[in-house]
Phi, psi and omega in degrees: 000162199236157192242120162229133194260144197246153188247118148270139164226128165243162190038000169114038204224141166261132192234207356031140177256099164268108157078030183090024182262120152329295172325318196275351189299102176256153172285136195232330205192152205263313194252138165301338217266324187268347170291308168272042141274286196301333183269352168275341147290006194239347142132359190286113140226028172242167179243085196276102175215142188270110144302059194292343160317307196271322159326310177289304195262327192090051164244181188205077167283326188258027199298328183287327165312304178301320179282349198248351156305313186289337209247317168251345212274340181089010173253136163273161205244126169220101204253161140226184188118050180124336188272132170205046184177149190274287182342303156328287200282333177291304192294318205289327191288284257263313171243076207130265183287157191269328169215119196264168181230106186263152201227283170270015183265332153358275188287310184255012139219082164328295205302333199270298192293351170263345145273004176257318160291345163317294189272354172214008169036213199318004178267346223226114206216144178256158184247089177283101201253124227223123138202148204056044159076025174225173191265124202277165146212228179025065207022089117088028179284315192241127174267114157310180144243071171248128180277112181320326201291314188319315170276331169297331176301314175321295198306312184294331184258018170259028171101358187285144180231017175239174151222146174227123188249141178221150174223095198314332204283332178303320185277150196077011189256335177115319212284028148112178172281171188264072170321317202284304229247323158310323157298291192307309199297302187297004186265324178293320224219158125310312186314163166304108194252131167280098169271163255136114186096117162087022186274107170245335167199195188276021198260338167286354204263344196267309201281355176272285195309301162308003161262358053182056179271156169315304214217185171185079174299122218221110189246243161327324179290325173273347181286310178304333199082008188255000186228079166308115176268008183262325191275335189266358180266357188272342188270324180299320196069225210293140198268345189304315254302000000 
């Protein structure tokens, strides 16, 4: 299982979230770049990071912070935020990053991830962002009536083969994952499951790799300090995945 430890960036800022709330965005850290410099000294060899500027607006303002991550830090970068078009996706693969994350073209345009998984395939993973069990979308502004499980089978059979599930009441709070709706999403599907939100220490970290999910993204907990990311990539064990 893989430990990715996450950079969120607003205004060119490493921030936080509490529970997809905007109001809520602190500052975690001063530089992106010695920050994933230090998680690749800690043993990191994926990177988890967000445009929350482009969640919102759909732009890609912070693009150069991302590429030059992808580009010195020695982590490969598995970015979102914000992506809604195969140019947006053509360019970030092309200089760099290793795996994009599509998130609310998901719900509203299905047909752009079966052709964005067509053409880059295992580069290419979607983010099912959840509460009460239906699916937000516009950085967590708005809810469907998309059922999480429903669309990841949709997502799988239009080719995806990652998912990264977070259940926003869980994020960014410390108070562990959502076990039950993580359990359920890896039962459902083939694809590759990511959890996200609510990751607090190592005992959650334990408690994922037994359910035999793929990934596990780790925010807030290294930023509090309540989460050793070097004791948690030694308990995932392999980081290649």
């Amino acid at each position: 299982m893989i430990i990715l430890p996450a950079i969120d960036i607003k205004d060119k800022t490493c921030v936080r979230l509490v529970r997809g709330d905007f109001a809520t965005a602190h500052k975690v850290a001063e530089d992106p770049f010695e920050t994933a410099a230090g998680f690749r000294a800690a043993g990191a060899s994926w990177i988890h990071m967000v445009d929350l500027d482009g969640a919102k607006t759909g732009g890609a303002a912070n693009a150069g912070i991302f590429l030059r991550v992808a580009r010195e830090s020695g982590l490969r970068v598995e970015l979102g935020g914000g992506i809604r078009s195969m140019d947006t996706i053509a360019y970030y693969l092309e200089n760099g990053v290793s795996r994009i994350i599509l998130g609310s073209v998901a719900v509203k345009d299905p047909a752009l991830v079966k052709e964005a998984a067509q053409a880059y395939g295992e580069k290419i993973a979607v983010g099912i962002d959840a509460k009460n069990g239906m699916v937000a979308t516009e950085g967590w502004l708005d809810t469907s009536d998309v059922n999480y499980i429903d669309l990841a089978k949709a997502m799988e059979q239009a080719g995806v083969q990652t998912i990264i599930f977070t259940d926003i009441s869980k994020d960014g709070t410390l108070e562990g994952p959502n076990l039950e709706q993580l359990q359920r999403i890896n039962a459902s599907v083939s694809c590759k499951i990511i959890a996200s939100g609510g990751i607090k220490d190592i005992l959650d970290i334990s408690a994922c790799k037994d359910l035999g999910l793929y990934g596990v993204i780790c925010g807030k907990s290294i930023y509090s300090g309540s989460l050793s990311l070097p004791e948690a990539i030694e308990v995932a064990g392999d980081q290649q995945c």
